[in-house]
Steps between C-alpha positions, in 0.01 A plus 500: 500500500373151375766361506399340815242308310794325274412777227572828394427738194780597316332788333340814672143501603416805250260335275671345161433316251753224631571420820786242653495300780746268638339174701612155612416238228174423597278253286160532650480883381490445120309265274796372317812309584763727594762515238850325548795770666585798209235420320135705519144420366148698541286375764207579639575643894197353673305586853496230743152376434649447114341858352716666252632826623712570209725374202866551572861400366689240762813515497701250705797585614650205694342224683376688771377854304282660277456847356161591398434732228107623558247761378625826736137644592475558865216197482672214386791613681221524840406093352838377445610592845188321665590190298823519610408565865285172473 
């Protein structure tokens, strides 16, 4: 599981249009202020050397979480774990 990592997919890994993920509020990852708790804004989710990996829905669910609504192909899901992993 990844949850280890301080993230975890909420949605099977059977290749969707959508998939969710659930992550601590992290900043860094996306090229737009994170919006303010219950509220949710697109983003771009971006690698840590800045590259865009893919645009997304963040959704912020308290201070301390986000869900992440991304494209569901097994390669952004591949990317958005590496960016996540650091």
């Amino acid at each position: 599981s990844a949850m280890a990592e301080g993230f975890r997919w909420l949605t099977p890994p059977a290749p969707a249009a959508i998939a969710l993920l659930r992550t601590p509020a992290l900043a860094a990852l996306c090229d737009r202020p994170l919006p303010a708790p219950g509220r949710a804004r697109f983003a771009h989710l971006c690698s840590v050397d800045g590259a865009v990996i893919d645009e997304v829905v963040v959704t912020r669910l308290d201070h301390d979480a986000l869900e992440i609504a991304c494209h569901g192909g097994p390669g952004i899901r591949a990317a958005v774990e590496s960016a996540l992993r650091g």
